[in-house]
C-alpha positions as MATLAB code, in Angstrom:
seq = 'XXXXXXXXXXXXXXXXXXXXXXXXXXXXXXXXXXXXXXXXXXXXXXXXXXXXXXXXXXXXXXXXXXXXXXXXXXXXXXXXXXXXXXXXXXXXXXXXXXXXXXXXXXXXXXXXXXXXXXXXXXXXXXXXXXXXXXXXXXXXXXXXXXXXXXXXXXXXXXXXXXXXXXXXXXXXXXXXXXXXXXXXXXXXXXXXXXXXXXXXXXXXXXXXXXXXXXXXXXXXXXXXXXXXXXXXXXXXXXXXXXXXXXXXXXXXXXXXXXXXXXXXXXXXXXXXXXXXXXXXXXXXXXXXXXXXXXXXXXXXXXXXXXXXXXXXXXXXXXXXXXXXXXXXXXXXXXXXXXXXXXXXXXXXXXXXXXXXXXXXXXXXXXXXXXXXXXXXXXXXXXXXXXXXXXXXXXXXXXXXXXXXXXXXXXXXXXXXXXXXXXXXXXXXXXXXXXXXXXXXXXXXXXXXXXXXXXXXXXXXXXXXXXXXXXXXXXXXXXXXXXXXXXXXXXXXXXXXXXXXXXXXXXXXXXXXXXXXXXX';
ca = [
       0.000    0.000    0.000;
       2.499    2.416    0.982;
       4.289    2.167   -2.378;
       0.897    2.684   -3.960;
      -0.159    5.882   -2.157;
       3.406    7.659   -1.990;
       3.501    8.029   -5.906;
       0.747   10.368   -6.535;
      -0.506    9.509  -10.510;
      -3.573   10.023  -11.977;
      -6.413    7.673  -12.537;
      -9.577    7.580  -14.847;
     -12.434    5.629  -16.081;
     -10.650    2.832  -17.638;
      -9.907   -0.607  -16.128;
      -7.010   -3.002  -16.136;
      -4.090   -0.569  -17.254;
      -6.220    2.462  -15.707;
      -5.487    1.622  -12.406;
      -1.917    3.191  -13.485;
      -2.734    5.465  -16.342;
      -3.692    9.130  -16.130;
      -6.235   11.437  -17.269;
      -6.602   15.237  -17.090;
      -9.001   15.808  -14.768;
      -7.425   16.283  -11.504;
      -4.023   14.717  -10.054;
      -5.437   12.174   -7.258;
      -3.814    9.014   -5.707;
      -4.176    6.059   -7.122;
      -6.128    3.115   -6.385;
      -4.666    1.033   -3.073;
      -6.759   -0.791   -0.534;
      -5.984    0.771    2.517;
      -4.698   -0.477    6.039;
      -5.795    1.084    9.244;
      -2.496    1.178   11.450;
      -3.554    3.207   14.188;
      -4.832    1.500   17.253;
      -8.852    2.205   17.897;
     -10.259    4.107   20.058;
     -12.139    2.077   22.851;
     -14.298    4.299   25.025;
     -15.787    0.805   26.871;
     -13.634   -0.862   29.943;
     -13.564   -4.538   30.095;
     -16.029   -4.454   32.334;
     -18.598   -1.841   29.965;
     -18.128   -4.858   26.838;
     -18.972   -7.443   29.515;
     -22.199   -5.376   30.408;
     -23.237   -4.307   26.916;
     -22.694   -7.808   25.611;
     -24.820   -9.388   28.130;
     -27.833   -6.889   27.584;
     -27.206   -7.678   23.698;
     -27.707  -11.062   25.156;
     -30.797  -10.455   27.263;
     -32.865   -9.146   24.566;
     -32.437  -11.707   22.444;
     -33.173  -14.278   24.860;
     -36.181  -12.414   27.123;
     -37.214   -9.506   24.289;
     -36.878  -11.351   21.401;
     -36.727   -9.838   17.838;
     -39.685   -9.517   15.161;
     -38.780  -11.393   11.795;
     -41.667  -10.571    9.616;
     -40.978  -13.525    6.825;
     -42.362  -16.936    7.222;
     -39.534  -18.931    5.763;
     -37.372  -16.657    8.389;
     -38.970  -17.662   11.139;
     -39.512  -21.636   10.031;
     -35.527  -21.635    9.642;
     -35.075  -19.926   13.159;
     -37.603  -22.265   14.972;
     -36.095  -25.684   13.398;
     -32.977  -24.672   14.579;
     -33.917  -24.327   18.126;
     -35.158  -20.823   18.584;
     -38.315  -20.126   20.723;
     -40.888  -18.675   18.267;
     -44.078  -17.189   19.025;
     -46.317  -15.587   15.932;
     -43.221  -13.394   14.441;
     -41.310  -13.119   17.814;
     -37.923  -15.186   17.852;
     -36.323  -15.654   21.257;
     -32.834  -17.111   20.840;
     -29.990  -18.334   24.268;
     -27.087  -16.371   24.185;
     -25.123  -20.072   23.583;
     -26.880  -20.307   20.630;
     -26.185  -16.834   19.229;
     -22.245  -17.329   19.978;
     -22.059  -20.664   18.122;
     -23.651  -19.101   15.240;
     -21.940  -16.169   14.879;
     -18.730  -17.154   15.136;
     -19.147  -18.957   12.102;
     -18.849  -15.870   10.311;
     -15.751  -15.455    9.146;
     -13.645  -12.468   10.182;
     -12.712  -10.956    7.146;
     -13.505  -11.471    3.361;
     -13.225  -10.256   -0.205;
     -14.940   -9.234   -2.663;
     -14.326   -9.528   -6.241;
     -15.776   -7.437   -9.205;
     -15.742   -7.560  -12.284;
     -11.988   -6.336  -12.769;
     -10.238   -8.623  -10.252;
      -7.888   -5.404   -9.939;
     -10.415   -3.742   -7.966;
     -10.526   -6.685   -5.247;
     -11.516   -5.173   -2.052;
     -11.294   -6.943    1.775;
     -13.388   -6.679    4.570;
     -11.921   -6.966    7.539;
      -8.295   -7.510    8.403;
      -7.421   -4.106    9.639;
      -8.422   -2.683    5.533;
     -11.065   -0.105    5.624;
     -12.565    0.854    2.182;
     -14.517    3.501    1.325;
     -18.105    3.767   -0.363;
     -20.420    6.613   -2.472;
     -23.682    8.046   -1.474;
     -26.660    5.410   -1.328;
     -30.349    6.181   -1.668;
     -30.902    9.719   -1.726;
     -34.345   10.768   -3.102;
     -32.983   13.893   -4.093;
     -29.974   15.640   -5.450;
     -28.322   19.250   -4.902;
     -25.328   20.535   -7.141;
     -24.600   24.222   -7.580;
     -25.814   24.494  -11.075;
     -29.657   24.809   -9.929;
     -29.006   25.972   -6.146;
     -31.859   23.850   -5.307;
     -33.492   20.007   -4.141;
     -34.618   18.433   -7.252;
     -36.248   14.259   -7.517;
     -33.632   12.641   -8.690;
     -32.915   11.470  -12.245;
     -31.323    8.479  -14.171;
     -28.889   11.066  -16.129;
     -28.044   12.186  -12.661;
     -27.686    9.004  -11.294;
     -25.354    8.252  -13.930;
     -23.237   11.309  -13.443;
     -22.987   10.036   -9.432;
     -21.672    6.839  -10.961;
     -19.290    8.237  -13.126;
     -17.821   10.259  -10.132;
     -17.383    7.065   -8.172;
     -16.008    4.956  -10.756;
     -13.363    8.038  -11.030;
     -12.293    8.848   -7.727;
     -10.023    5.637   -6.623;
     -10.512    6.490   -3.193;
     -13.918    5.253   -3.849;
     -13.751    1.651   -3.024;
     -17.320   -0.006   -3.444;
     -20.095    1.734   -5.390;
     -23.431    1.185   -3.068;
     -26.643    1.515   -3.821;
     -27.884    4.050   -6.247;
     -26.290    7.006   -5.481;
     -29.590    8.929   -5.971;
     -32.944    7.409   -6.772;
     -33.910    8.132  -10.307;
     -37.711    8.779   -9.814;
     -38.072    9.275  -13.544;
     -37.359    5.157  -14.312;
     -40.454    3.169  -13.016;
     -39.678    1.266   -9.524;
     -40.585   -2.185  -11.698;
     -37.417   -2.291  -13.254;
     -35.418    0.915  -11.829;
     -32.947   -1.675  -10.662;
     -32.418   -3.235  -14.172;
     -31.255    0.024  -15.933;
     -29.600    1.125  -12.664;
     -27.417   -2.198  -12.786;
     -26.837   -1.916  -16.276;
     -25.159    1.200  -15.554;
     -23.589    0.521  -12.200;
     -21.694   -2.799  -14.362;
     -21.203   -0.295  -17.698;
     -19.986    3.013  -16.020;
     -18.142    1.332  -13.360;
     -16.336   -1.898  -12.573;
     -16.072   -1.728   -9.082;
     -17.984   -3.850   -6.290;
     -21.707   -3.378   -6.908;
     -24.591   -3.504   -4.343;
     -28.184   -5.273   -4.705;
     -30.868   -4.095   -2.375;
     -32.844   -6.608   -0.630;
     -35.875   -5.654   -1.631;
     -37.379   -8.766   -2.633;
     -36.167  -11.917   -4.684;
     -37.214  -10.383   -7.978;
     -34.434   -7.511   -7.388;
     -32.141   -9.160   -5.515;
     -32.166  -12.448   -7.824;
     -31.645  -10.136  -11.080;
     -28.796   -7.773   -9.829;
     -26.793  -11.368   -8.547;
     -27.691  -12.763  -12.039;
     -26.062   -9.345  -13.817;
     -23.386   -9.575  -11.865;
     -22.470  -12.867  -12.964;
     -22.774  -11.876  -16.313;
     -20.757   -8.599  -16.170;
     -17.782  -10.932  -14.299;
     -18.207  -13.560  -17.309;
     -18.787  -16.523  -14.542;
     -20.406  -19.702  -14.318;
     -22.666  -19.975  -11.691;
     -20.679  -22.006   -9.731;
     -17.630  -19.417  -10.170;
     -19.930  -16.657   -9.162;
     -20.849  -18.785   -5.727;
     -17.421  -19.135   -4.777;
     -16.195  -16.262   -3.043;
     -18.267  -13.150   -2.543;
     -18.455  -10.847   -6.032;
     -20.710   -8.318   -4.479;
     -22.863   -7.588   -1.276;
     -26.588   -6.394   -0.075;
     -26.662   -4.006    2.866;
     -29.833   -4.472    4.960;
     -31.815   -2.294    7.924;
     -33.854   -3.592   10.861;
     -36.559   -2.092   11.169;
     -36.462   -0.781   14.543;
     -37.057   -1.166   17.468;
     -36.489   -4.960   17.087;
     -38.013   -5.246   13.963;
     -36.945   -6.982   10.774;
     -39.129   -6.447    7.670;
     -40.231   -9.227    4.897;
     -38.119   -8.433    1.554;
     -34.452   -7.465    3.659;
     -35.166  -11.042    4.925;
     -36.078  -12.309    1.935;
     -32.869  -10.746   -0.017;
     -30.684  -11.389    3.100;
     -31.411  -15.143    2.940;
     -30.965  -15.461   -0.886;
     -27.804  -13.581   -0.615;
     -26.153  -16.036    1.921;
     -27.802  -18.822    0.172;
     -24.996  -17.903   -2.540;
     -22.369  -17.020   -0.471;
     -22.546  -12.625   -1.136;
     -21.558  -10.166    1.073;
     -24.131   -9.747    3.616;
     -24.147   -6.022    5.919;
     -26.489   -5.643    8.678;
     -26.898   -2.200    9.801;
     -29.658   -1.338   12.552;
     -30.588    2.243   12.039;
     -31.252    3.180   15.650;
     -31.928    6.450   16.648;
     -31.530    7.603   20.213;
     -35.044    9.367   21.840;
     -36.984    7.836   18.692;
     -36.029    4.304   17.777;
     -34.130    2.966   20.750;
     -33.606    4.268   24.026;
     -32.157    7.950   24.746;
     -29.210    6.780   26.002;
     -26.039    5.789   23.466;
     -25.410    2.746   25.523;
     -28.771    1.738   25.603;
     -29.070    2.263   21.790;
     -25.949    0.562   21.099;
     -27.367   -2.275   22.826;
     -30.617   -2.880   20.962;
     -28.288   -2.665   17.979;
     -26.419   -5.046   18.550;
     -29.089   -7.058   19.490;
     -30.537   -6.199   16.032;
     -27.970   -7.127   13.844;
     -26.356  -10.409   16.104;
     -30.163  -12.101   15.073;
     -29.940  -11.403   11.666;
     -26.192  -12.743   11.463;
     -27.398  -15.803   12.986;
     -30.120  -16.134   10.110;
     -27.224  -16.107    7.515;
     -25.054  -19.041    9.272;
     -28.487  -21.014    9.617;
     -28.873  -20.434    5.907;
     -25.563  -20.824    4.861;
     -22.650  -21.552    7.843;
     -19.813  -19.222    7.091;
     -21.863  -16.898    5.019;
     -19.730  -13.591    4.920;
     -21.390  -11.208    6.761;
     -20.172   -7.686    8.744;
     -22.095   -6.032   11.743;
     -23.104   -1.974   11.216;
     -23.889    0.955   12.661;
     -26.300    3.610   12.276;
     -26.637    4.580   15.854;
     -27.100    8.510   16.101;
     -29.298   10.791   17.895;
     -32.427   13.076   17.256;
     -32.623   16.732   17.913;
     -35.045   16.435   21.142;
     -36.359   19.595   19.547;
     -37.335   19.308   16.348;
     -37.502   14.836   16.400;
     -34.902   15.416   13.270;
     -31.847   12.728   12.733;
     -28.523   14.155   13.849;
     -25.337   13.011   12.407;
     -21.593   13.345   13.307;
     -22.802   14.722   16.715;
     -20.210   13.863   19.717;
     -22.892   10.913   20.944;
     -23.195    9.431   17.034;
     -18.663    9.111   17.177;
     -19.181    7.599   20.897;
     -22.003    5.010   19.606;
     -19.658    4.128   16.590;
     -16.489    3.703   18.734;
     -18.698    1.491   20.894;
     -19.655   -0.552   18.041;
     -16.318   -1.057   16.716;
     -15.076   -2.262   20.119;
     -17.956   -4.933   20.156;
     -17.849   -5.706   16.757;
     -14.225   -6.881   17.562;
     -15.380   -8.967   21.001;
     -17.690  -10.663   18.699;
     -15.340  -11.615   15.787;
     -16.777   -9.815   12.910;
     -16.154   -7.003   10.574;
     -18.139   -3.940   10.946;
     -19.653   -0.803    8.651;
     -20.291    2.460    9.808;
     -20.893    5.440    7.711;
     -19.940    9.094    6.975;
     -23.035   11.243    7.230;
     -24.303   14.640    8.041;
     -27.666   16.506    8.584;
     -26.619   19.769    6.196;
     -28.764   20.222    3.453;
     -25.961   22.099    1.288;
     -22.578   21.545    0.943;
     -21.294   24.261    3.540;
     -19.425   24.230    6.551;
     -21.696   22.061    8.811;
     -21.720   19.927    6.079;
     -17.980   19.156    6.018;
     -17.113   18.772    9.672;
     -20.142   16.491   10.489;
     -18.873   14.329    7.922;
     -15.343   14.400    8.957;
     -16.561   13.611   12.125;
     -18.534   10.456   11.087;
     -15.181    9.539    8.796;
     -13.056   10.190   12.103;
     -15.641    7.989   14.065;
     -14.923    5.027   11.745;
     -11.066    5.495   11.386;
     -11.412    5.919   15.084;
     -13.624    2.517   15.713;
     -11.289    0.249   13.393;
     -14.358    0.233   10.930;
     -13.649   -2.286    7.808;
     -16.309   -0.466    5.362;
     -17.400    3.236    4.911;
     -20.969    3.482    3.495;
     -22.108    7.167    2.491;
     -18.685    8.303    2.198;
     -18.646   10.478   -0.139;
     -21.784   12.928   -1.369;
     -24.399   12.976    1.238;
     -26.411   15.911    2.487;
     -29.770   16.024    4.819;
     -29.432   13.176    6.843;
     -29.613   11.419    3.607;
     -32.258   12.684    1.572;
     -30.152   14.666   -0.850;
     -26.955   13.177   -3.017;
     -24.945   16.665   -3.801;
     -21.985   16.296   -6.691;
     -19.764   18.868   -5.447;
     -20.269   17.765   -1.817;
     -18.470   13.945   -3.109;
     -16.226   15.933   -4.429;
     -15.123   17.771   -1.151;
     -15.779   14.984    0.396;
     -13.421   13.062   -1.411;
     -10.419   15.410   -0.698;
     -11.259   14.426    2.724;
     -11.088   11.052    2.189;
      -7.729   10.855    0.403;
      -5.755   13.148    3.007;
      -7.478   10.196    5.526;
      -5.796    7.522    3.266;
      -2.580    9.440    3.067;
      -2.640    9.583    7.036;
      -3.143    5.972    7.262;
       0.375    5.557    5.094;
       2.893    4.141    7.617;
       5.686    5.557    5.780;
       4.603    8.791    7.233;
       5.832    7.402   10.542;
       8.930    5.700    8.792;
      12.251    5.477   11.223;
      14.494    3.961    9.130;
      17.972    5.827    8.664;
      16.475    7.413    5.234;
      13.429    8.297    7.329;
      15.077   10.087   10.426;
      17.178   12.288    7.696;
      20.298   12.137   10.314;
      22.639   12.807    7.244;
      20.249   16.201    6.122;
      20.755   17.416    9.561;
      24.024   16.972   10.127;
      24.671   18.630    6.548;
      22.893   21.477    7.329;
      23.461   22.239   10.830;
      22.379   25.220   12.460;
      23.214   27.793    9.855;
      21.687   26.699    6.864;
      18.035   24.654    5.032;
      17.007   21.829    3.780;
      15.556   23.175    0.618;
      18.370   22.186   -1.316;
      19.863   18.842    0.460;
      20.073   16.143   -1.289;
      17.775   14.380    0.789;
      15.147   16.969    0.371;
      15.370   16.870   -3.858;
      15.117   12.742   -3.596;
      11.653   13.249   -1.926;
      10.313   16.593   -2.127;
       7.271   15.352   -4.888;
       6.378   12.849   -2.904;
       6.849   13.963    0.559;
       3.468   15.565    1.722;
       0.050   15.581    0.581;
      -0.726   17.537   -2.206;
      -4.834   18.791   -2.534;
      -6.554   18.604   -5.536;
      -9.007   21.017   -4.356;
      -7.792   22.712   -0.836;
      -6.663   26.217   -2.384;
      -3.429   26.967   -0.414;
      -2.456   30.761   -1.942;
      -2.904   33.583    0.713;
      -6.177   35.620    0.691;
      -4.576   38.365   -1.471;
      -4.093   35.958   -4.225;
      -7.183   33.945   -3.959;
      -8.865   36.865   -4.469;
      -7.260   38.385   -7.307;
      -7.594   34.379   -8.918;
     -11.496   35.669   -8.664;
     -12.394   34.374   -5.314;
     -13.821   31.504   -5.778;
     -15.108   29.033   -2.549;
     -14.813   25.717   -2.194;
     -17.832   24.486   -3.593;
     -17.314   26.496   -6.562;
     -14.119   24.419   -7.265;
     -15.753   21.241   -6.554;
     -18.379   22.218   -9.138;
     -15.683   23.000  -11.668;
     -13.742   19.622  -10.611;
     -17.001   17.820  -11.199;
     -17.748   19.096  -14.798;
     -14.209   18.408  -15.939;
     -14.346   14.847  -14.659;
     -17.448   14.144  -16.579;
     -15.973   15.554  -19.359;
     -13.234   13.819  -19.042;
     -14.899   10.525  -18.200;
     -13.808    7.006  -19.676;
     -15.747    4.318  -18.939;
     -14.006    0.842  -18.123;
     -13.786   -1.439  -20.903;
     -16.361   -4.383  -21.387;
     -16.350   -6.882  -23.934;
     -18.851   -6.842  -25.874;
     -20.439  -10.259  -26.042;
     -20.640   -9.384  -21.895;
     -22.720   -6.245  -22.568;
     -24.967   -7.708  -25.224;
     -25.677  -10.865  -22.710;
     -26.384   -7.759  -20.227;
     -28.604   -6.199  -23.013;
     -30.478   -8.824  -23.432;
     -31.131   -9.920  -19.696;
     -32.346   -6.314  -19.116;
     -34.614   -6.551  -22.167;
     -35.907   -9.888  -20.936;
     -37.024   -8.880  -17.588;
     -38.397   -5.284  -18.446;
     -40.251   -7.464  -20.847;
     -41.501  -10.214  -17.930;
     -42.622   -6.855  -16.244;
     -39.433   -6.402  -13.672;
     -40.169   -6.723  -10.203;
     -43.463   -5.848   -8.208;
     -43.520   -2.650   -6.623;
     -45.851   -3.813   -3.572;
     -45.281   -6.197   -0.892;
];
């Protein structure tokens, strides 16, 4: 990695040789998999894991948790749980057999094996905006529905930026594409635009059973080949308190019936969905996603699957979500340090409640990206692009964000910390002594490109000649740095048997009527 993220080259669209090939639009690290070497931050005594694990524990065993799918609850029962109607009571024995047949850590595989990702292992990767209804960019100054040309433009941005890891769900919804088969032309330009790890939602097997199927087919596999190892993941929300719906069950079962990535992230809000208290919150969460982890071992033992967190708070005033508030970095650092007594990798997210992409914007998500550097988190949903507590995907805000992200990358180098004898620069300081500078030692030429971060979009000149360059803000550079990526834009090369067999799939199913749009 370090070699990787020292020599600062450009990256575009392209795959295979565009992993080390340039284009013009801004000069950006290139793609690595990152390491977090910094010891987390664990705000729980032995004692606190001990007391949050056991009331984990007691819910499941004296609470229980809803499952709202029959064939959920049939599986649960013949395995021993204690079922009554849609409640499932489970010992805490039984939960700790099950889940530690997850395994730790585990890769997935796209469609260019080059952009292999791990989760788990001390790697923490980094993901787009997911689900937004809306979008914002600085064009328009304003919250419009969001569109498939939009969409597109969100996924061209992802596939660019290489500290983009995973591309999630759609990074805004486009409202104009009927829900029946929004996730066929979606797909088709997720696996066309980008050829990075893809995401299905589990929103019933019609959906989830077509995005596995065009994954296969964008990776060229056999159906055994695609079962495997994981080539691409569903992320899935209780519905809390202690709630899970019908189609996340149904999509989280068929994805661990096939061995996929499977994330479980409770979204549990403090004062509305679980108890006012972060403790308390994390608690039920855990509680939340533990059940539906031992769902995927019953269906499949060893199914992949990670543990996430969504635990914030509410303004008490207005019942509004809050995000990267001091308690939502706490609950996440809690997490992490369970999610490591327990074995398994863990999500969190980088989010924020500001509608545009300002000030508030930026340092509530640099908090939430602290929070999961912080808790040893393995994957980053909502990285990049988000704005009102999800509701609005903003182009010039994944921008920003993304300058963010990459100085958090370039942190995480070790060489940074190097204390070898080139390191410590013993030589340079002898040389120069206390009369003299290092500009022009020779150990200062043999590393000066490479020695520090350099921005692509931080504007370092003094105020005096930023304003005589016209003044312009940061999200007036990120708009700029937007329109000449898209511009610029390459997609990844496909061969094109592979996107006619994708044609034709999409064709077939819009023609069988896509999936139903009630459950």
């Amino acid at each position: 990695m370090t070699e990787a993220i020292t020599r600062k080259r450009r990256s575009g669209g392209r795959s295979g040789n565009a992993l080390r090939r340039g284009t013009a639009a801004i000069d950006q690290l290139p793609w690595c998999v990152p390491r977090n070497i910094d010891r987390p931050t664990e705000p729980l005594t032995e004692a606190g894991v001990a007391r949050l694990h056991d009331t984990a524990m007691t819910i499941l065993e004296e609470i229980g948790i809803a499952f709202l799918n029959p064939e959920a609850v049939r599986l649960l029962r013949a395995a021993g749980c204690r079922v009554t109607g849609d409640n499932v009571r489970m010992d805490r024995a039984f939960v700790m057999e099950h889940i530690r047949k997850a395994p730790p850590s585990f890769p997935i595989t796209p469609r260019n094996p080059d952009r292999r990702i791990v989760i788990g292992d001390g790697h923490i990767v980094f993901g787009n905006v997911s689900s937004p209804p809306n979008s914002w960019d600085m064009e328009t100054r304003r919250k419009r529905p969001g569109t498939r040309e939009m969409c597109r433009n969100f996924l061209k941005l992802s596939q660019y930026f290489n500290c983009i890891h995973f591309v999630g769900g759609y990074p805004v919804e486009p409202v104009d594409v009927h829900p029946s088969v929004r996730h066929l032309d979606v797909l088709y330009d997720k696996l066309t635009l980008c050829d990075k790890v893809a995401h299905a939602y589990s929103l019933g097997k019609e959906r989830v059973e077509d995005v596995m199927e065009m994954v296969r087919i964008a990776g060229g596999l056999s159906h055994a080949e695609f079962e495997a190892t994981p080539r691409m993941y569903t992320n899935i929300n209780s519905t809390s308190p202690l709630r899970h719906d019908y189609p996340m069950l149904d999509g989280w079962m068929r994805c661990a019936a096939r061995g996929q990535g499977c994330i479980v992230t409770p979204f549990t809000l403090a004062g509305a969905m679980a108890p006012v208290t972060m403790a308390g919150a994390v608690a039920q969460s855990l509680a939340e996603g533990l059940s539906a982890i031992v769902l995927a071992q019953i269906v499949r033992p060893g199914a992949p699957c990670a543990i996430g967190t969504f635990t914030s708070n509410v303004d008490m005033k207005s019942g509004a979500p809050a995000f990267g508030t001091p308690e939502y970095m706490r609950a996440t650092q809690m997490t992490g340090q369970m999610a490591r007594f327990y074995g398994l990798p863990m999500r969190s997210s980088g989010v924020c409640a500001a509608n545009v992409p300002d000030g508030q914007a930026m340092w509530e998500t640099e908090h939430s990206l602290w929070a999961a550097i912080q808790s040893g988190s393995n994957m980053v949903y909502h990285a990049a692009g988000w704005l009102e507590g999800g509701l609005i995907a903003s182009p010039e805000k994944l921008v920003m964000d993304c300058e963010v992200i990459q100085q958090m990358i370039r942190y995480m180098d070790p060489m940074i910390c190097d204390v070898s004898d080139d390191g410590l620069g013993l030589e340079a300081i002898r040389e120069v002594g206390s009369n003299g500078h290092f500009f022009g030692t020779q150990h200062t030429q043999d590393r000066y490109t490479t020695a520090f971060y350099q921005p692509f979009l931080s504007d370092w000149k003094n105020y005096e000649a930023w304003d005589a360059a016209g003044g312009v803000w940061t999200p007036e550079r990120a708009h700029a740095t937007y329109k000449a990526i898209l511009e610029d834009f390459q997609p990844p090369a496909m061969d094109p048997a592979i996107r006619e067999e994708l044609e034709a799939f999409v064709t077939r199913r819009k023609q069988e009527g896509g999936a139903p749009t009630d459950f």
